[in-house]
Structures are given as C-alpha cells and as structure tokens.
VOMAR-492168 format. One record per residue: residue in one letter; x, y, z of N, C-alpha, C, O in turn. Coordinates in nm, 3 decimals, decimal comma, padded with zeros to 5 digits. Layout:
<pts>
{'A'; {X; Y; Z}; {X; Y; Z}; {X; Y; Z}; {X; Y; Z}}
...
</pts>
This chain:
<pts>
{'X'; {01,745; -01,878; -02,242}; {01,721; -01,845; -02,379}; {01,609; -01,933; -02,431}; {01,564; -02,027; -02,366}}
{'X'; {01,573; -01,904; -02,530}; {01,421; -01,960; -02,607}; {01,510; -02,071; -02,716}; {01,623; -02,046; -02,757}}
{'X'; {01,449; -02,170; -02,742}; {01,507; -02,287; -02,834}; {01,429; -02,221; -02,943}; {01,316; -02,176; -02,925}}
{'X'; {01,500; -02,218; -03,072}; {01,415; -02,194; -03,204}; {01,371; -02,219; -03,290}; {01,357; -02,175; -03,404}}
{'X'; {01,333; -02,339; -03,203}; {01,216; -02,471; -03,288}; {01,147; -02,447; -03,271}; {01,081; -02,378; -03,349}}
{'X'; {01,079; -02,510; -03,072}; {00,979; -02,552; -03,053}; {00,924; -02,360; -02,965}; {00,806; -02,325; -02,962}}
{'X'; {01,053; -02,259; -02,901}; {01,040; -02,158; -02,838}; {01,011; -02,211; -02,696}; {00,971; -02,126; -02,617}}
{'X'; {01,025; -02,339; -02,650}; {01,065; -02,337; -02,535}; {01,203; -02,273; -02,424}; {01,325; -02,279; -02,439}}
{'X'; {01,124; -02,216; -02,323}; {01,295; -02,176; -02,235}; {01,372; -02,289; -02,177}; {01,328; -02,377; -02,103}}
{'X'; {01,494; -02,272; -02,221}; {01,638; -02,386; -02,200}; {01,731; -02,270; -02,154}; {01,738; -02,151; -02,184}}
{'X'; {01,816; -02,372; -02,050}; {01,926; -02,266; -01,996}; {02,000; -02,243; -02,080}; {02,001; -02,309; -02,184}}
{'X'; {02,078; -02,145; -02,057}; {02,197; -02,084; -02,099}; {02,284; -02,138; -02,189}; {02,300; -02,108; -02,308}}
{'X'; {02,346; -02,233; -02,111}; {02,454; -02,302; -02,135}; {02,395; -02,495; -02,216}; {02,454; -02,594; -02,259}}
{'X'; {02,272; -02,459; -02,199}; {02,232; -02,588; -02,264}; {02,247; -02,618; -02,424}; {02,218; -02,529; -02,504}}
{'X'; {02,293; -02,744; -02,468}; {02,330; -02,708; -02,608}; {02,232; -02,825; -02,703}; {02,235; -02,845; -02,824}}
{'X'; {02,159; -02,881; -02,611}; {02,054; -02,947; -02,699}; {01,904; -02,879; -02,629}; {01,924; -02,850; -02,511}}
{'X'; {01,766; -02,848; -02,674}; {01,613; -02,868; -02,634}; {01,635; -02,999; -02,584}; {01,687; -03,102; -02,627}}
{'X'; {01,533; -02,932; -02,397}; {01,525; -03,083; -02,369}; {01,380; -03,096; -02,379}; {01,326; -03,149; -02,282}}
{'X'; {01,283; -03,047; -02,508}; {01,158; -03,068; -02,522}; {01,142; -03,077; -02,640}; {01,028; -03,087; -02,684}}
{'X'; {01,244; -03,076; -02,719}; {01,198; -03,065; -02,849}; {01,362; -03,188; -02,950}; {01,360; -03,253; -03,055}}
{'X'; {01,474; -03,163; -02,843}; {01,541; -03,248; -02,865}; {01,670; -03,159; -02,998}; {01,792; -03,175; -02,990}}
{'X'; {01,618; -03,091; -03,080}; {01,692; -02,990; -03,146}; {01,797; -02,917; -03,066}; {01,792; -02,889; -02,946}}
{'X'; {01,921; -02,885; -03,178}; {02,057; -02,846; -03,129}; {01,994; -02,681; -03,058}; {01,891; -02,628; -03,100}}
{'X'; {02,055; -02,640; -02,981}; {02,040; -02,470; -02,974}; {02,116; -02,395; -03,006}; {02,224; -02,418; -02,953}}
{'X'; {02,115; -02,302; -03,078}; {02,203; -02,244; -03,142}; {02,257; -02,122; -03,076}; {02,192; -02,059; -02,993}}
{'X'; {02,384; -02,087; -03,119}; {02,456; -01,969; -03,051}; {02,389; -01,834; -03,085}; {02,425; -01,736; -03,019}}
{'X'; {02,289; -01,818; -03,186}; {02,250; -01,619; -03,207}; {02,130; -01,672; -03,143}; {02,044; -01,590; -03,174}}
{'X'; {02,077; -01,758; -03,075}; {01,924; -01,755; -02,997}; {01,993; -01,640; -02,909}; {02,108; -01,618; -02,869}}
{'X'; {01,823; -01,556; -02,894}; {01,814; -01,443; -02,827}; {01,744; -01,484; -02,681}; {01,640; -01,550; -02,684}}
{'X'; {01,793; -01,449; -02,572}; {01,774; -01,473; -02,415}; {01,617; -01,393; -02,415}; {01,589; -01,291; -02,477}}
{'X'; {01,529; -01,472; -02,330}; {01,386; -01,467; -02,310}; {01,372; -01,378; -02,189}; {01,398; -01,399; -02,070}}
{'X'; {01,327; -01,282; -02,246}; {01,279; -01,177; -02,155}; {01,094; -01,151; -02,079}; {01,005; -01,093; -02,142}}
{'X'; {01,081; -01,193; -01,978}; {00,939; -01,257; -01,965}; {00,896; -01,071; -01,916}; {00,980; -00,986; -01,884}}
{'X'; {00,761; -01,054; -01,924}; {00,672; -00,918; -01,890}; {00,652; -00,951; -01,724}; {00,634; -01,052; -01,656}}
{'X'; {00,663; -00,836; -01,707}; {00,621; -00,840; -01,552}; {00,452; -00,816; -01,616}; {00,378; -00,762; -01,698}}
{'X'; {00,480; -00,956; -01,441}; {00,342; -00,942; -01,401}; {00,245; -00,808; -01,381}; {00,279; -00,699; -01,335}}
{'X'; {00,098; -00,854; -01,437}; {00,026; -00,722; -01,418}; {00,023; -00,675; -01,237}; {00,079; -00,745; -01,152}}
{'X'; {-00,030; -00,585; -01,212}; {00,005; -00,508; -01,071}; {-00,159; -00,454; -01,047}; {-00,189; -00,348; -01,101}}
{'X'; {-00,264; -00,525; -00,966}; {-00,361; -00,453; -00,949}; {-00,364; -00,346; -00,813}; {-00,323; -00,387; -00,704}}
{'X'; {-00,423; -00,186; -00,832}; {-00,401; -00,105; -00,725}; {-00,570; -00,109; -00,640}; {-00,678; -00,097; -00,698}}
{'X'; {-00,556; -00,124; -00,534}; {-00,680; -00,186; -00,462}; {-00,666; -00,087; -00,297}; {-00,638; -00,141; -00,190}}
{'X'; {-00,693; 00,069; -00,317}; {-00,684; 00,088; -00,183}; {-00,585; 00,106; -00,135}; {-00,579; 00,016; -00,051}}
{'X'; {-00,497; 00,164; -00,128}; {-00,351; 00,166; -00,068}; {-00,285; 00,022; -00,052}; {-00,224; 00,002; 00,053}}
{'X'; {-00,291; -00,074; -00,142}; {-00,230; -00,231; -00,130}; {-00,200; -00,291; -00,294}; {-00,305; -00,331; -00,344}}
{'X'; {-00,150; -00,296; -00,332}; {-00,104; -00,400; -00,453}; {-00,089; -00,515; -00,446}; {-00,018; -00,573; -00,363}}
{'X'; {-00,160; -00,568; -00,541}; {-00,163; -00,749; -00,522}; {-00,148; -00,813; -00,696}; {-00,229; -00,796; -00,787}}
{'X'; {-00,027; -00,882; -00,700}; {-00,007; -00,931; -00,835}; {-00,140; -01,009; -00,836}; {-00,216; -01,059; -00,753}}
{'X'; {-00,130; -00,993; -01,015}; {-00,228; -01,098; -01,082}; {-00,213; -01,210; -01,058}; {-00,090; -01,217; -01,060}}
{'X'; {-00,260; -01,341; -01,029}; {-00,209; -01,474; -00,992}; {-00,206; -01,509; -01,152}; {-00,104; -01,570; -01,121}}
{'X'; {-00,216; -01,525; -01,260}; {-00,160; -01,569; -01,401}; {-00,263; -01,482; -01,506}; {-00,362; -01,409; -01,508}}
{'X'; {-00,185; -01,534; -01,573}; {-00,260; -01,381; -01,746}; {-00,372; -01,438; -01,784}; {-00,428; -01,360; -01,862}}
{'X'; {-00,438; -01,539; -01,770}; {-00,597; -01,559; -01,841}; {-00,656; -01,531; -01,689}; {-00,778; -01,548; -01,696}}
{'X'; {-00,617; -01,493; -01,548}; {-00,727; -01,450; -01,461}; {-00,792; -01,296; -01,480}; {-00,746; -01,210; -01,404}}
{'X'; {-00,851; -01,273; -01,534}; {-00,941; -01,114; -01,579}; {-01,076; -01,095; -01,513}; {-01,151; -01,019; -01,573}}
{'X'; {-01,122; -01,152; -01,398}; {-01,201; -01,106; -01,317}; {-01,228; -00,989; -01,254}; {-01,218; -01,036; -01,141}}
{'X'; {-01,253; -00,880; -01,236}; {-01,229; -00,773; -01,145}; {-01,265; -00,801; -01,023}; {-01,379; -00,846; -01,014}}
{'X'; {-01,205; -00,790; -00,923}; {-01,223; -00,772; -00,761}; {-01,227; -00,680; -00,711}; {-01,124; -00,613; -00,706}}
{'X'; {-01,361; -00,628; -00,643}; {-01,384; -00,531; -00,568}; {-01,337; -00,623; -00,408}; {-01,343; -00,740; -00,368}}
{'X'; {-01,298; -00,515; -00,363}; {-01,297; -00,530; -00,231}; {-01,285; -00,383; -00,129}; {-01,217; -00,284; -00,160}}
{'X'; {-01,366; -00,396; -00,005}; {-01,382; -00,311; 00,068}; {-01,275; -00,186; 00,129}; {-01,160; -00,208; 00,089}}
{'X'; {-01,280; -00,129; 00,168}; {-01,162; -00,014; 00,154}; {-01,169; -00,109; 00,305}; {-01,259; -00,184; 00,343}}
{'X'; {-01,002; -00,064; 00,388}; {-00,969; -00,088; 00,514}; {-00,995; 00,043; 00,588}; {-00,966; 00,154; 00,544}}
{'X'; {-01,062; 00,015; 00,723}; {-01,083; 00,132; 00,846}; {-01,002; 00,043; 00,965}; {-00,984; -00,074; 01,000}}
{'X'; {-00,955; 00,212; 01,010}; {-00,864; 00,166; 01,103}; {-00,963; 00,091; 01,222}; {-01,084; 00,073; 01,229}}
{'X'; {-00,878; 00,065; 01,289}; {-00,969; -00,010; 01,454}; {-00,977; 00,137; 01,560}; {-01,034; 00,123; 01,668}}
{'X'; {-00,919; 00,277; 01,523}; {-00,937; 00,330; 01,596}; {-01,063; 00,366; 01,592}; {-01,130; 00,289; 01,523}}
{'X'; {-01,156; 00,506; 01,667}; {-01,270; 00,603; 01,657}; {-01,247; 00,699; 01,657}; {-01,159; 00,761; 01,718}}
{'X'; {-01,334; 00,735; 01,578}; {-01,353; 00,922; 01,506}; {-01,422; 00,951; 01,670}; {-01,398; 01,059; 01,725}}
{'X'; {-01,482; 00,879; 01,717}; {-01,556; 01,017; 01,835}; {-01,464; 00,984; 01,899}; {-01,398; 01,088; 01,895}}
{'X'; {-01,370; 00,873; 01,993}; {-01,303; 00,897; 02,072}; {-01,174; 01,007; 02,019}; {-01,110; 01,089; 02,085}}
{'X'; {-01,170; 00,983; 01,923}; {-01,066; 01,133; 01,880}; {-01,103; 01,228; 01,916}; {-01,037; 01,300; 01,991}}
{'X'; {-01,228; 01,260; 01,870}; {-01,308; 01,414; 01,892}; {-01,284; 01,444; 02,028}; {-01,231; 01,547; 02,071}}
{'X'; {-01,340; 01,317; 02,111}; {-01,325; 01,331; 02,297}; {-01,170; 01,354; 02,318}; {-01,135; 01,449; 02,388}}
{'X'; {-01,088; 01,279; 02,267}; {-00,961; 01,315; 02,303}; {-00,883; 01,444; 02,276}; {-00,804; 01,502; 02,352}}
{'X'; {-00,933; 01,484; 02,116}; {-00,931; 01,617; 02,102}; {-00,958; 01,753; 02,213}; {-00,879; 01,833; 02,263}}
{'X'; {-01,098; 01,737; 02,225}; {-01,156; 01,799; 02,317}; {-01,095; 01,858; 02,460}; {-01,091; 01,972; 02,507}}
{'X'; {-01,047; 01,718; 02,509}; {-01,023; 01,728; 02,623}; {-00,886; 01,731; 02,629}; {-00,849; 01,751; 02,745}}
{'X'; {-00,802; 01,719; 02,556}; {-00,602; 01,713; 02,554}; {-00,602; 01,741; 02,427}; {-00,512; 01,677; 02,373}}
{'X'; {-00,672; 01,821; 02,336}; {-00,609; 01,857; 02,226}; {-00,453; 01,944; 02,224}; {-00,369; 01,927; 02,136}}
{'X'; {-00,439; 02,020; 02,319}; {-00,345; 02,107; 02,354}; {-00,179; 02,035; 02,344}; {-00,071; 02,077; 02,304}}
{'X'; {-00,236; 01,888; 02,412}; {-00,136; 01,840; 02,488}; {-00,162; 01,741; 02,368}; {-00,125; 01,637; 02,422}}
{'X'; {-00,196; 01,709; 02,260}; {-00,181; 01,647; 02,172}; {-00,231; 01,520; 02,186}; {-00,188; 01,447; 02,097}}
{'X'; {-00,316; 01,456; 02,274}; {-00,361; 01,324; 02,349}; {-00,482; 01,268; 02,180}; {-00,545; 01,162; 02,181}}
{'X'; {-00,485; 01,326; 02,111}; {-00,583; 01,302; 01,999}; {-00,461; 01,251; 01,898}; {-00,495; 01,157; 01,827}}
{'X'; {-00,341; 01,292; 01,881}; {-00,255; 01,244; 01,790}; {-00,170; 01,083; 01,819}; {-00,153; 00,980; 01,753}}
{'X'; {-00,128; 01,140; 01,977}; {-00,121; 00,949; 02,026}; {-00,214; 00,879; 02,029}; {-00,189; 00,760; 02,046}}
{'X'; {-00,300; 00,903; 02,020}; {-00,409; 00,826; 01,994}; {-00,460; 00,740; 01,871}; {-00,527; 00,637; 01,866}}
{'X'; {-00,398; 00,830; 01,762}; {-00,428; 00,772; 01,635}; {-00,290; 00,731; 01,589}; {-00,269; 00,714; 01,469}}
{'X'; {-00,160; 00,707; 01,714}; {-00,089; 00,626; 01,705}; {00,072; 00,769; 01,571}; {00,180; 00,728; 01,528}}
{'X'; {00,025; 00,889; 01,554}; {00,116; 01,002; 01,529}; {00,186; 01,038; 01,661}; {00,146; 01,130; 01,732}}
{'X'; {00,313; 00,948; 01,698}; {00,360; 00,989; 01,804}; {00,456; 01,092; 01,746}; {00,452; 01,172; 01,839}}
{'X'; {00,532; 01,142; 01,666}; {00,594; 01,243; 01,606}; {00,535; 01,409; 01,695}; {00,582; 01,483; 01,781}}
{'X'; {00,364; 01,400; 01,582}; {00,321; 01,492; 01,624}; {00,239; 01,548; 01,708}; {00,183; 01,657; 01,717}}
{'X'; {00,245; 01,405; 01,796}; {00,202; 01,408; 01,933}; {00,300; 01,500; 02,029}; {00,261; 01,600; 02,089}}
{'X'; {00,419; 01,456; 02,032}; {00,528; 01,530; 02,079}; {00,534; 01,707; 02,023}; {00,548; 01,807; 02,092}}
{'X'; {00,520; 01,698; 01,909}; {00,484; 01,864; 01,853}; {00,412; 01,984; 01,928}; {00,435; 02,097; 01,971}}
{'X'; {00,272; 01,857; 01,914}; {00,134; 01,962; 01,958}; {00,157; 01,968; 02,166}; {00,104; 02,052; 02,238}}
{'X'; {00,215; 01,893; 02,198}; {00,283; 01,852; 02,366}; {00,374; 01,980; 02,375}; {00,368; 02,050; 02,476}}
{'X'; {00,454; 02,010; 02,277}; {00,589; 02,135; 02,334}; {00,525; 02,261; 02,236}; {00,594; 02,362; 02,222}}
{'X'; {00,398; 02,253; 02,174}; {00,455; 02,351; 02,098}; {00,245; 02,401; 02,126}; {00,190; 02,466; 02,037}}
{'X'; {00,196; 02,376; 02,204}; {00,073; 02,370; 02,237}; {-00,015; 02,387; 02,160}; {-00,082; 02,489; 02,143}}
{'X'; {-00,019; 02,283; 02,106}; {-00,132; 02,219; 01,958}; {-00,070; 02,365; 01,847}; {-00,139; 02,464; 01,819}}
{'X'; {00,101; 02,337; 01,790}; {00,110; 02,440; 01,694}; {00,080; 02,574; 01,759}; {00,041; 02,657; 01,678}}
{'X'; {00,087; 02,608; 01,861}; {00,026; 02,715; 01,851}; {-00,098; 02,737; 01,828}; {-00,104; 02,853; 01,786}}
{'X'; {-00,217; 02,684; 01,833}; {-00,378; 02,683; 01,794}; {-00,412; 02,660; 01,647}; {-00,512; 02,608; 01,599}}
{'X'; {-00,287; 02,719; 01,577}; {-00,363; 02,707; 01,461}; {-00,341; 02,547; 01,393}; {-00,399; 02,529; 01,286}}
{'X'; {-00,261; 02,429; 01,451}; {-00,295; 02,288; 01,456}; {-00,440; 02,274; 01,471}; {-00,523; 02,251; 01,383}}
{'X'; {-00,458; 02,294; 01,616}; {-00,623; 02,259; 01,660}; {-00,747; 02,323; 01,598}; {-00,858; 02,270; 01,594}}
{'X'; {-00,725; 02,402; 01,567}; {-00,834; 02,441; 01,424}; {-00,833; 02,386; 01,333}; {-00,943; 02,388; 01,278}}
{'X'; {-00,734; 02,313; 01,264}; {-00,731; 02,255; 01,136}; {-00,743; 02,102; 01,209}; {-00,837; 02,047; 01,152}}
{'X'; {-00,718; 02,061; 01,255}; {-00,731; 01,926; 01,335}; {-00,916; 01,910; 01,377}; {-00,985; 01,811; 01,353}}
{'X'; {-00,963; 02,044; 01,448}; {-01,077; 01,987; 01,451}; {-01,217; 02,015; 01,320}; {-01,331; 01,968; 01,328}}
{'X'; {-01,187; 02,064; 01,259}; {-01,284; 02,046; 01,092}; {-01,207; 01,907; 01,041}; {-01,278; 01,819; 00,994}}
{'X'; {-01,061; 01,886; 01,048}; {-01,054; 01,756; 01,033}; {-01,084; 01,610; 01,064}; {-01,074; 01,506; 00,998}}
{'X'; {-01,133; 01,645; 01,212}; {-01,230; 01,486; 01,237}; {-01,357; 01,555; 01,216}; {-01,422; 01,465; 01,162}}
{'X'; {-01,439; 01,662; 01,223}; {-01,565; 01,649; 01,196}; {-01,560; 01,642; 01,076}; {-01,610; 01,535; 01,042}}
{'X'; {-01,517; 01,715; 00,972}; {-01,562; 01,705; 00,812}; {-01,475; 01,615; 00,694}; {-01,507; 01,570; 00,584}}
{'X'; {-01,321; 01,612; 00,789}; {-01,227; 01,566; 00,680}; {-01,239; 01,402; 00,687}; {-01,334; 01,330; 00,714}}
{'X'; {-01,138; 01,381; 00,661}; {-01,109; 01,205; 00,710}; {-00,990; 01,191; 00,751}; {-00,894; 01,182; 00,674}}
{'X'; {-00,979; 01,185; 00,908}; {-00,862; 01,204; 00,952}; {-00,846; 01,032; 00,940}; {-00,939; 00,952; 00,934}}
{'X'; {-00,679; 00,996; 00,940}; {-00,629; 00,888; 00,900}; {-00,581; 00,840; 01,054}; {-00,615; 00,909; 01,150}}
{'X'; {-00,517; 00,744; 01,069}; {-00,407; 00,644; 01,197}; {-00,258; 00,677; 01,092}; {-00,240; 00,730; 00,982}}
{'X'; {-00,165; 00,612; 01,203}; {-00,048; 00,631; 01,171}; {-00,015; 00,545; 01,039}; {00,098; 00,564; 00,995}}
{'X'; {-00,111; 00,437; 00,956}; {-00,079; 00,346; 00,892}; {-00,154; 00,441; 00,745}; {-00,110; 00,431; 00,630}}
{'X'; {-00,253; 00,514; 00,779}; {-00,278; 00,570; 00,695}; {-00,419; 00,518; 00,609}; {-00,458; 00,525; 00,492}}
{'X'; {-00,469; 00,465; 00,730}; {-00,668; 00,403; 00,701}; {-00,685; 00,516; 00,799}; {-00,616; 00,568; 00,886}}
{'X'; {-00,852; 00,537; 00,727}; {-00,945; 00,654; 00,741}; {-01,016; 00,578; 00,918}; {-01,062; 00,465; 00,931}}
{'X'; {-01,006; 00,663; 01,007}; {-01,051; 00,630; 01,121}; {-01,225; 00,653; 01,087}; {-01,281; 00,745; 01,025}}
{'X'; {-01,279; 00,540; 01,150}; {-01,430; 00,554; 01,082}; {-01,510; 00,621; 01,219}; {-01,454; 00,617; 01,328}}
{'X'; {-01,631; 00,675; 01,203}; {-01,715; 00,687; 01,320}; {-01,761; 00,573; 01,391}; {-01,814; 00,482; 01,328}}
{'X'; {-01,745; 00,567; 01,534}; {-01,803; 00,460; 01,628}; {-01,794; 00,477; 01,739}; {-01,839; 00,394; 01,818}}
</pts>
C-alpha cells in the first residue's frame, strides 16, 4: 500500500512509514503499479528497461541460416518427396508432401511461386533469405 504522507510503498501489514516515519492508516488504498511498456520489434517483444528511456530502436529483421536457392534445388529435385520442407526444418509437412506426393501437385505449385516470389519462412518462422 502507498503511505499518505509522503506516497511511498510500505507493506501491508506495516503500521508506521519507514521513510517518512508517519502512522499508516487503515482506508490507505493498495498501489497498483502499470505494466511495463511492451515494444513489438519483428516477431520478438522486449520490455522497456524504465519510463524516461524513449529512444526508438531500430533493429534489423532476423533471416533464417537456411537458403532460398538450396530450397529451390531441393524443391526441384525431391519436391514430391517433400525434401524442400525438411529442409526448412517443417517436418509435419514434410511427412505430408512424402505420403501424399507434394498434396497431390497442387502443394508444389503453390510451394514453388512461393520460394521464387513469396517469402517462404523455416520452422521458427524467419524469412529464408537468398544465398
């Protein structure tokens, strides 16, 4: 609770301020603090470190460690058999495109405008970059 002198926080059960030295009284109202601000940065949230820091921080988006062309190659050559989805670490629908032979084709059509034009992701969900 807040003392309602000085508005310092004192526990509960404390019956003198130990900053101000004043009795605390029984209708003091219990101190309800604001959550911290929440900055969104890229698929990551990182609290504010205290309320007068107001800097803005840019920082770089994250790319996975995989490759867009070795996908394409893996595509290419085991798209069927799904060797492009373990690859980017989708073992789910690796197993899918393996029993179910890439969807039935119409996976591998949408899979491949997706590494040439889209931004296909990794299992964590960063944009696999070209390299």
């Amino acid at each position: 609770m807040k003392c309602s002198s000085c508005g310092a926080q004192i526990a509960e059960n404390a019956r003198y301020c130990s900053y101000c030295g004043t009795e605390a009284r029984a209708d003091a109202q219990p101190v309800y603090q604001q959550p911290e601000p929440i900055i969104h940065v890229h698929n990551h949230y990182y609290q504010q470190p205290d309320e007068s820091y107001s800097k803005v921080i840019y920082m770089e988006p994250q790319k996975s460690s995989k490759s867009r062309l070795m996908l394409l190659l893996l595509f290419w050559f085991t798209g069927v058999l799904g060797g492009h989805k373990f690859y980017s670490g989708k073992i789910g629908t690796g197993f899918l495109y393996l029993f179910t032979g890439g969807l039935f084709g119409i996976g591998l059509i949408v899979d491949f405008f997706s590494i040439l034009f889209g931004s296909p992701t990794d299992h964590d969900g960063l944009p696999i970059k070209w390299s």
